[in-house]
MOPAC internal coordinates of N, CA, C and O (Angstrom, degrees):
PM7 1SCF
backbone

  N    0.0000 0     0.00 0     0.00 0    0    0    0
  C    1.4438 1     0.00 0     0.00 0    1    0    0
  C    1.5285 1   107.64 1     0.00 0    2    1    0
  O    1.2310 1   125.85 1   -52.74 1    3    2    1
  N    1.1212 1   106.36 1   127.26 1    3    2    1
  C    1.8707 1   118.45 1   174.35 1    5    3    2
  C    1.4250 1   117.53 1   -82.89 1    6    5    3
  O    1.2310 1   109.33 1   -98.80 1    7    6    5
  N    1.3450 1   137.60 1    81.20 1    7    6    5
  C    1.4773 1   112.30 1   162.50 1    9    7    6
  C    1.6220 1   123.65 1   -21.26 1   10    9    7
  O    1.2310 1   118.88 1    -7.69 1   11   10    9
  N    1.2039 1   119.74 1   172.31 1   11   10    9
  C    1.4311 1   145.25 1  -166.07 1   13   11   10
  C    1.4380 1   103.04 1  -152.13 1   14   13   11
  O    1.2310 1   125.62 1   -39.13 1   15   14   13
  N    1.8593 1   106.81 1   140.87 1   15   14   13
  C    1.5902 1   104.73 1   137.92 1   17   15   14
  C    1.5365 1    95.38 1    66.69 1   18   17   15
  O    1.2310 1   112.87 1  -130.38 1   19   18   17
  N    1.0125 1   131.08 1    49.62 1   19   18   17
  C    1.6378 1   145.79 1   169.20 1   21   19   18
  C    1.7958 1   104.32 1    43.61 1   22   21   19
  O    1.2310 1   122.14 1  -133.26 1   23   22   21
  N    1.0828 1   113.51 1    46.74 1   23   22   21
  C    1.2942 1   110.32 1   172.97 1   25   23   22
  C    1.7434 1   110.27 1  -121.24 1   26   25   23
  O    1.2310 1   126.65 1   -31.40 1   27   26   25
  N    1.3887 1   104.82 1   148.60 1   27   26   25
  C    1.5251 1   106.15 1  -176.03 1   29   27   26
  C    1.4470 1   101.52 1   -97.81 1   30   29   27
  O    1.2310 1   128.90 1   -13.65 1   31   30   29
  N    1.4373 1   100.46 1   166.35 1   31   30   29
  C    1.8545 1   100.50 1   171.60 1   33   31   30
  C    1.4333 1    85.82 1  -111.90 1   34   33   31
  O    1.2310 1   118.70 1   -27.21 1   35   34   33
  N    1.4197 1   120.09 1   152.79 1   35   34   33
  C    1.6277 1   145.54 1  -162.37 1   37   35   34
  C    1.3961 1   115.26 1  -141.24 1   38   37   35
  O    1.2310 1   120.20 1   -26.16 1   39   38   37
  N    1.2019 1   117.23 1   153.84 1   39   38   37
  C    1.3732 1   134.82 1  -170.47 1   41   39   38
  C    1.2951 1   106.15 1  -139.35 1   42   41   39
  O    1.2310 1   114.98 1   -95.82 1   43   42   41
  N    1.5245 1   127.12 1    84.18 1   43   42   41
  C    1.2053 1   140.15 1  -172.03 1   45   43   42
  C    1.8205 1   108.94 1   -63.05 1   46   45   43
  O    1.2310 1   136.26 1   -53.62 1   47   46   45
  N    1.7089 1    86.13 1   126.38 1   47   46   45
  C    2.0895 1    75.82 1  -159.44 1   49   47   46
  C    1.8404 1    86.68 1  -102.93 1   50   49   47
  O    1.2310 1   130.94 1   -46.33 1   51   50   49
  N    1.2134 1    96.49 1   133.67 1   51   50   49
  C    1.6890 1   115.79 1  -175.00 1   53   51   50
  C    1.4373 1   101.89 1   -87.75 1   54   53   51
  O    1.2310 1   125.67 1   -66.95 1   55   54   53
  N    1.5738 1   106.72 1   113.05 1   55   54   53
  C    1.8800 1   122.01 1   166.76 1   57   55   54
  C    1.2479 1    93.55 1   -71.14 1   58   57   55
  O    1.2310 1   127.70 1   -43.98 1   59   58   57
  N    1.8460 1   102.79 1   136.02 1   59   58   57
  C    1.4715 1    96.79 1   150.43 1   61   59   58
  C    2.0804 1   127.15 1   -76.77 1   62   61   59
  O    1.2310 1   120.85 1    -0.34 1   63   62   61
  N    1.1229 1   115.98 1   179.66 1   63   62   61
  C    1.1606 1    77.81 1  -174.35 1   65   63   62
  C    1.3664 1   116.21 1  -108.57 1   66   65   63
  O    1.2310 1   115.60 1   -17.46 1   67   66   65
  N    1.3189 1   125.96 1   162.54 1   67   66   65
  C    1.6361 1   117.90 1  -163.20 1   69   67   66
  C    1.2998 1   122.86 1   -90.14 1   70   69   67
  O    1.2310 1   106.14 1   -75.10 1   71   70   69
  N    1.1884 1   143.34 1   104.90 1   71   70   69
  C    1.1676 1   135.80 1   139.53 1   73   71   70
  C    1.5212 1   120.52 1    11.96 1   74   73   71
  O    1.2310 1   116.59 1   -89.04 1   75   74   73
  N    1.6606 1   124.09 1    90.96 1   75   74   73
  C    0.9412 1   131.12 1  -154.12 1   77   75   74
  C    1.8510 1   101.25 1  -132.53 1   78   77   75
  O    1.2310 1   118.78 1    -5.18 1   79   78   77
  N    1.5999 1   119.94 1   174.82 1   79   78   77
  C    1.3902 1   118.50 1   158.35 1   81   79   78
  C    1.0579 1   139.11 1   -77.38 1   82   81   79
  O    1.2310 1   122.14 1   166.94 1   83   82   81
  N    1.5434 1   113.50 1   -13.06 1   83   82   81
  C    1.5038 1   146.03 1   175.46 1   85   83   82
  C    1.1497 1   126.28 1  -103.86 1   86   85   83
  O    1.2310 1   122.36 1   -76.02 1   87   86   85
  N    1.0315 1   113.09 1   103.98 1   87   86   85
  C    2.0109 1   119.13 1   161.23 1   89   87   86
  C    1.5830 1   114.71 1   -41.27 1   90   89   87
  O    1.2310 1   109.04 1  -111.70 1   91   90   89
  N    0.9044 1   138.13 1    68.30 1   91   90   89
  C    1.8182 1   121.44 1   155.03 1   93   91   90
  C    2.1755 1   120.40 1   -73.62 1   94   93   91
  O    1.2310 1   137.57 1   -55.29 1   95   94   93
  N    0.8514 1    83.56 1   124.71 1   95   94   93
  C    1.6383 1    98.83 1   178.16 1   97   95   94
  C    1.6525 1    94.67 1   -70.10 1   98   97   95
  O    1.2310 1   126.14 1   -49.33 1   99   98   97
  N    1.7903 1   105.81 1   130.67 1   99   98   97
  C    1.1826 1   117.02 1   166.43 1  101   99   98
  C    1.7235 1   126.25 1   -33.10 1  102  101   99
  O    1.2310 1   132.94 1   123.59 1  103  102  101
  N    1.2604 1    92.60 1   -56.41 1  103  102  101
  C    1.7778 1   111.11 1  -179.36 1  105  103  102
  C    1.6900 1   101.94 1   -52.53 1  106  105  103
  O    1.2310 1   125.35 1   157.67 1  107  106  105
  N    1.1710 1   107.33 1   -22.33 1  107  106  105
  C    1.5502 1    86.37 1  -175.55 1  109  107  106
  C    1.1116 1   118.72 1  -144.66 1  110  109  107
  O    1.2310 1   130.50 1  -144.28 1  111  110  109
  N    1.6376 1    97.34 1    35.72 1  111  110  109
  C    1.3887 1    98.13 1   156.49 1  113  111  110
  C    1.8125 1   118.53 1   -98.69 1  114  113  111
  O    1.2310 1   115.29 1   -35.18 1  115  114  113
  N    1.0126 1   126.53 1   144.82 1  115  114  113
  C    1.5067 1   141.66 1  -147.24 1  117  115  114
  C    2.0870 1    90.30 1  -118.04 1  118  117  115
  O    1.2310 1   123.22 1   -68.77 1  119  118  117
  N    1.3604 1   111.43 1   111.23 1  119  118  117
  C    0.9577 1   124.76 1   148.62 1  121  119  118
  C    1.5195 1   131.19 1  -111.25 1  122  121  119
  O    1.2310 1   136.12 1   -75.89 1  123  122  121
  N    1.4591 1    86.40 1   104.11 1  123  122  121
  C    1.6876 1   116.46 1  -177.86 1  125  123  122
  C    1.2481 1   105.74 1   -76.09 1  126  125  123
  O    1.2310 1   117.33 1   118.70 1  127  126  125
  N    1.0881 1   122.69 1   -61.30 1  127  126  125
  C    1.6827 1   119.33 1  -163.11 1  129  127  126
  C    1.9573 1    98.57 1  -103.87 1  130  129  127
  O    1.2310 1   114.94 1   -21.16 1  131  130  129
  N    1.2277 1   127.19 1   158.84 1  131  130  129
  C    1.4096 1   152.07 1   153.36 1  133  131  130
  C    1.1734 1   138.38 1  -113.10 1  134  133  131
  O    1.2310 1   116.29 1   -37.27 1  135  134  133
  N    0.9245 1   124.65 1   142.73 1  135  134  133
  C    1.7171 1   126.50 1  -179.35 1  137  135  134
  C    1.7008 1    87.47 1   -97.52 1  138  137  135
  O    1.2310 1   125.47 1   -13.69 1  139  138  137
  N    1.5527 1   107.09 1   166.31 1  139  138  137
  C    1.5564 1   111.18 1  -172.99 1  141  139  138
  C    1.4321 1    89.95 1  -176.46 1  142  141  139
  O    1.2310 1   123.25 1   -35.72 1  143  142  141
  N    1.3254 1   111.37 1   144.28 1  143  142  141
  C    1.5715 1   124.50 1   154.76 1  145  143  142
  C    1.2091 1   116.88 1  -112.42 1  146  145  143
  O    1.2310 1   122.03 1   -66.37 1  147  146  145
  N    1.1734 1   113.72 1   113.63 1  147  146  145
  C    1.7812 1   121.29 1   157.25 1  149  147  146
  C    1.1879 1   122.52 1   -21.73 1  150  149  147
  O    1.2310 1   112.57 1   -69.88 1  151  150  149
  N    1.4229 1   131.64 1   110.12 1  151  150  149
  C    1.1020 1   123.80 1   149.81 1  153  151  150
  C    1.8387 1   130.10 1   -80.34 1  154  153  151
  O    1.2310 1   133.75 1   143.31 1  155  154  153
  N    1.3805 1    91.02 1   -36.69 1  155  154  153
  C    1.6845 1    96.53 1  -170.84 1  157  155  154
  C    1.3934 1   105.10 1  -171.96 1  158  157  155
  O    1.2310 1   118.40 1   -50.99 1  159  158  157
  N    1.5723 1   120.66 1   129.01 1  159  158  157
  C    1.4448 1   129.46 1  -171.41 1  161  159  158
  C    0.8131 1   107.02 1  -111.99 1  162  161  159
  O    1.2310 1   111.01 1   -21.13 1  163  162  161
  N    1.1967 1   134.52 1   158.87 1  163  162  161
  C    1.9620 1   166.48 1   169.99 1  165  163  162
  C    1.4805 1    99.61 1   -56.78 1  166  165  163
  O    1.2310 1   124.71 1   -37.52 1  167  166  165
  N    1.5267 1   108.57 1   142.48 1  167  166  165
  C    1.6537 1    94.57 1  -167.48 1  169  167  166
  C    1.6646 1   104.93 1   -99.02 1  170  169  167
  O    1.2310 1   122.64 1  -163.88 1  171  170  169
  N    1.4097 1   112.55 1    16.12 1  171  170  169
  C    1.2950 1   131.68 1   166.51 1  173  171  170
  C    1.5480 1   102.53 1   -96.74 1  174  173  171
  O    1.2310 1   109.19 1   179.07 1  175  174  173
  N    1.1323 1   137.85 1    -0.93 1  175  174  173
  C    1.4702 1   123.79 1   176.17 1  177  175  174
  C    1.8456 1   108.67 1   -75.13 1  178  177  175
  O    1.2310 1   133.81 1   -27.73 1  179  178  177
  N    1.2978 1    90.91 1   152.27 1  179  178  177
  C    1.3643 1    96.36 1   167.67 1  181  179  178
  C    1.4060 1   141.81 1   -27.12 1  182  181  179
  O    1.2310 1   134.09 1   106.14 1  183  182  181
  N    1.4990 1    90.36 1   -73.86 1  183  182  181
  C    2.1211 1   118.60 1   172.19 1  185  183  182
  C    1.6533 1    94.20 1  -105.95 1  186  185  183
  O    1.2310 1   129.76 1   -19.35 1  187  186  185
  N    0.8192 1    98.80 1   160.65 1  187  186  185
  C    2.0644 1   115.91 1   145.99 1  189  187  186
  C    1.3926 1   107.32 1   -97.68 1  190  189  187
  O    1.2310 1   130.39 1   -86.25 1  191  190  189
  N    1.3778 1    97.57 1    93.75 1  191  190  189
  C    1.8840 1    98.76 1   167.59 1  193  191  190
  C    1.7049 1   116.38 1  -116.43 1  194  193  191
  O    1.2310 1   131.38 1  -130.62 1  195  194  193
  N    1.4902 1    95.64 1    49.38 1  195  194  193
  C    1.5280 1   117.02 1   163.09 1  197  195  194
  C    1.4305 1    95.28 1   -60.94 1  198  197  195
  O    1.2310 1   119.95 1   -49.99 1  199  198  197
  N    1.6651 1   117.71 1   130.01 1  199  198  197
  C    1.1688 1   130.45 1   145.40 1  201  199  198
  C    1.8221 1   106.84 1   101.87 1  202  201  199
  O    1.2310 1   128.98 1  -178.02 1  203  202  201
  N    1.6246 1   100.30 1     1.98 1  203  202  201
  C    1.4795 1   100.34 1   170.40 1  205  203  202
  C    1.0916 1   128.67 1  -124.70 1  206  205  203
  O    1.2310 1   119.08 1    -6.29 1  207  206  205
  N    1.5472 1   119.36 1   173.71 1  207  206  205
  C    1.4758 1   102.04 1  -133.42 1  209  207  206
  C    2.2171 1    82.85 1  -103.89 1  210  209  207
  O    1.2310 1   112.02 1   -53.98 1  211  210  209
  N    1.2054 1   132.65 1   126.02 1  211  210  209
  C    1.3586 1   141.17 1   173.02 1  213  211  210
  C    1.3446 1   121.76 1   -83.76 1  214  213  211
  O    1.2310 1   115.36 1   -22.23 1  215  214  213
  N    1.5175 1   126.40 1   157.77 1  215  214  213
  C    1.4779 1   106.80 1   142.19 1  217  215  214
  C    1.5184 1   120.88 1  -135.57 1  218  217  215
  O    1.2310 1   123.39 1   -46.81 1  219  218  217
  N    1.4508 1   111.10 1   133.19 1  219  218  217
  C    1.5796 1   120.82 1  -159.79 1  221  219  218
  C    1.3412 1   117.59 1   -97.43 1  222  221  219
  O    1.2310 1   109.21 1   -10.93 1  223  222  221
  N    1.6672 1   137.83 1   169.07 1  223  222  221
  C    1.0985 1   161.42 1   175.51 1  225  223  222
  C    1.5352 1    74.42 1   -71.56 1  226  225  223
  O    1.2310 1   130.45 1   -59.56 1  227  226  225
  N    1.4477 1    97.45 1   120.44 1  227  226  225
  C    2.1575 1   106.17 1   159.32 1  229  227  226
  C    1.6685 1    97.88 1   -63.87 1  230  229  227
  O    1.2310 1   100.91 1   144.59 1  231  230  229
  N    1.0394 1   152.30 1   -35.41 1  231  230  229
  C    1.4263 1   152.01 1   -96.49 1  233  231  230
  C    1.9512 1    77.16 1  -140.40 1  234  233  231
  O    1.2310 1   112.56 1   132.50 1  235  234  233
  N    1.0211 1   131.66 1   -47.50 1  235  234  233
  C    1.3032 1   143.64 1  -139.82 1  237  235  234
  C    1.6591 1    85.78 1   -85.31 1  238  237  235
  O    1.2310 1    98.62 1   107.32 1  239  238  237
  N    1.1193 1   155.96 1   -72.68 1  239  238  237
  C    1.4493 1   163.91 1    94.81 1  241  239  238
  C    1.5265 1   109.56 1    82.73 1  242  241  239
  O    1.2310 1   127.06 1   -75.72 1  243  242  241
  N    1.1503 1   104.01 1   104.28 1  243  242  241
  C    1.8080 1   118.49 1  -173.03 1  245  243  242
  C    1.7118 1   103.18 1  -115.78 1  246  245  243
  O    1.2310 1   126.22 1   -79.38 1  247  246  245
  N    1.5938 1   105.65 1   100.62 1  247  246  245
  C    1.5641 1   107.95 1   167.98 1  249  247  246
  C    1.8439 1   110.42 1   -98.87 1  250  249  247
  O    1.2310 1   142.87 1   -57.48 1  251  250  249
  N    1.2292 1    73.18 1   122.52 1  251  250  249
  C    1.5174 1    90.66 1   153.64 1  253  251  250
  C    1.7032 1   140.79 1  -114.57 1  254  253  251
  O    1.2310 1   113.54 1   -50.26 1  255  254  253
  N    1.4335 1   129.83 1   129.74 1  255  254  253
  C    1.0413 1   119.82 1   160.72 1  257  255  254
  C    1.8302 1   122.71 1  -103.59 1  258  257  255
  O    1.2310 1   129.21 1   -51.31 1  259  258  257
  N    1.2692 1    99.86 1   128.69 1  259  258  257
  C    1.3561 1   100.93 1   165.45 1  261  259  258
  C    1.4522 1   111.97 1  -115.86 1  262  261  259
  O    1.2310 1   120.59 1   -21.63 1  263  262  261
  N    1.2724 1   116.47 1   158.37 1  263  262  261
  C    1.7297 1   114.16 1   164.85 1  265  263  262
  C    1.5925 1   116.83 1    41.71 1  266  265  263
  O    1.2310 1   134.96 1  -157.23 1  267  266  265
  N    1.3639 1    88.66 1    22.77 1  267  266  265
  C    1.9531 1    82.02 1  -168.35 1  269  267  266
  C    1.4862 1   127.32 1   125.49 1  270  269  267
  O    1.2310 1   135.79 1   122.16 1  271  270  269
  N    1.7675 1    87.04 1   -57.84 1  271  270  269
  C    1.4238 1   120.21 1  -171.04 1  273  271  270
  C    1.5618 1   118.50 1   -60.74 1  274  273  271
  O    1.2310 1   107.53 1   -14.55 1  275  274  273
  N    1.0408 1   140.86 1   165.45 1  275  274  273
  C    1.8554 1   131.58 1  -152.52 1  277  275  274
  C    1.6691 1    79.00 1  -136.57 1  278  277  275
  O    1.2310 1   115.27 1   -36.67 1  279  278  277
  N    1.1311 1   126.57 1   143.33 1  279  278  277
  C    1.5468 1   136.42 1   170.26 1  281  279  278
  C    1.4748 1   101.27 1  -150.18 1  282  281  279
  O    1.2310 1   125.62 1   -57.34 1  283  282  281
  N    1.4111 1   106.81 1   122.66 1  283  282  281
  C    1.7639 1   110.70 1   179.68 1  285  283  282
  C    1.4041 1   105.44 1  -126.27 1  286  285  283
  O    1.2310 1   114.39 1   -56.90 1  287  286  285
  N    1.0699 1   128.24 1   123.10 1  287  286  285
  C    1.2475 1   155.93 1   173.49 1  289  287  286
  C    1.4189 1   129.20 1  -108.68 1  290  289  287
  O    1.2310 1   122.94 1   -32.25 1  291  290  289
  N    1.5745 1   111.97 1   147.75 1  291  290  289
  C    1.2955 1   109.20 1  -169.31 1  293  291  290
  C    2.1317 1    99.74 1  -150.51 1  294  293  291
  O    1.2310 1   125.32 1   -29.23 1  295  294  293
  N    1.3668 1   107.38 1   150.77 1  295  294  293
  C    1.1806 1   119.44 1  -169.68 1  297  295  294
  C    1.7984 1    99.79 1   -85.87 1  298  297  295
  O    1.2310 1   114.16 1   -61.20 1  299  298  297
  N    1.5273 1   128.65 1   118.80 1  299  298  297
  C    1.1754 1   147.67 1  -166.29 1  301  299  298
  C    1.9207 1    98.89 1   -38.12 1  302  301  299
  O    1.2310 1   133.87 1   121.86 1  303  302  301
  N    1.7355 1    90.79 1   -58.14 1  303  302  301
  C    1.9280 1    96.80 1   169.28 1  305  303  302
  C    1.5714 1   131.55 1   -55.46 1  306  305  303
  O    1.2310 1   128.75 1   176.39 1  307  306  305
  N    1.9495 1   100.75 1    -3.61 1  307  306  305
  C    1.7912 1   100.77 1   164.36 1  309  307  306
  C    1.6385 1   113.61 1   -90.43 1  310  309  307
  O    1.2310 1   123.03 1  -168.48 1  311  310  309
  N    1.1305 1   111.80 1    11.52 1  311  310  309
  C    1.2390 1   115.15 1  -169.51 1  313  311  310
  C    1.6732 1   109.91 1   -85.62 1  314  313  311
  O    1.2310 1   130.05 1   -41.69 1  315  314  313
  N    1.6850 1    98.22 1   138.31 1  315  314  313
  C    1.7097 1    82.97 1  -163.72 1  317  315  314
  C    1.7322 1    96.81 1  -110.59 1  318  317  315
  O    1.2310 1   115.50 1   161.97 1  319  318  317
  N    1.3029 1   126.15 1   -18.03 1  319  318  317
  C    1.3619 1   147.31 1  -173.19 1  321  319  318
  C    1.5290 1   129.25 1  -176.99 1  322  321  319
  O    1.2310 1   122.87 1   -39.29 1  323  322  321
  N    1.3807 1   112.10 1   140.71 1  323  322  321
  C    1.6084 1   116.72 1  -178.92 1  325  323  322
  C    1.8090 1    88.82 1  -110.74 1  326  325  323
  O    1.2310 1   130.68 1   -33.42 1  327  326  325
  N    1.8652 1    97.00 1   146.58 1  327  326  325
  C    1.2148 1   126.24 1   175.68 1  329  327  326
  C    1.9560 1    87.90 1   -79.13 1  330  329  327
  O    1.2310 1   119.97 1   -75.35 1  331  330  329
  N    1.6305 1   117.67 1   104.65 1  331  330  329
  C    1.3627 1   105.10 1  -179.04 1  333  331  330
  C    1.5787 1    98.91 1   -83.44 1  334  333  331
  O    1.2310 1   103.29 1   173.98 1  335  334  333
  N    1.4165 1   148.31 1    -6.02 1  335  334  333
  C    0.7502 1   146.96 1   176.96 1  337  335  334
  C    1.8382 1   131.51 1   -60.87 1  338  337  335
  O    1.2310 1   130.34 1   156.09 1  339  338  337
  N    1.5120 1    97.66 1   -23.91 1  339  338  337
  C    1.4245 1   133.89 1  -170.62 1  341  339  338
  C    1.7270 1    96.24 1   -55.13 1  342  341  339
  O    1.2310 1   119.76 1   -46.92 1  343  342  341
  N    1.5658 1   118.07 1   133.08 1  343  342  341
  C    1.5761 1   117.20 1   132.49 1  345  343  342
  C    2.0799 1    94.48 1    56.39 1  346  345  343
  O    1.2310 1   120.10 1   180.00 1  347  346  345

């Protein structure tokens, strides 16, 4: 799948969750920000940050299904930081 229109396709990377002092109930916990790895950028995006690891606006987040298949996408301007360390 090719992004379009300066948007990346993403691979939302799932934290487990940490062992903390506080109980929060699933339902209400509010994920604002995401970690994500690049799969493949728009050839109108800025950088090519295929293959690094980001973190996005939760809110910003474009799912798609085709054929089955799950494709999540995100607009280059939800991007809040690249891991420059990555690859």
């Amino acid at each position: 799948m090719k992004p379009l229109n300066r948007r990346l396709l993403i691979e939302v990377i799932e934290e487990e969750p940490q062992q903390g002092a506080f109980f929060v109930p699933v339902e209400e916990k509010a994920e604002e920000f995401l970690p994500a790895k690049v799969i493949a950028c728009a050839e109108d995006c800025t950088r090519d940050l295929s293959g690094k690891t980001v973190i996005i606006h939760a809110f910003g987040r474009e799912e798609v299904t085709i054929r089955g298949e799950k494709y999540t996408f995100v607009g280059e301007n939800h991007l809040i930081c690249v891991n420059i360390n990555d690859g």
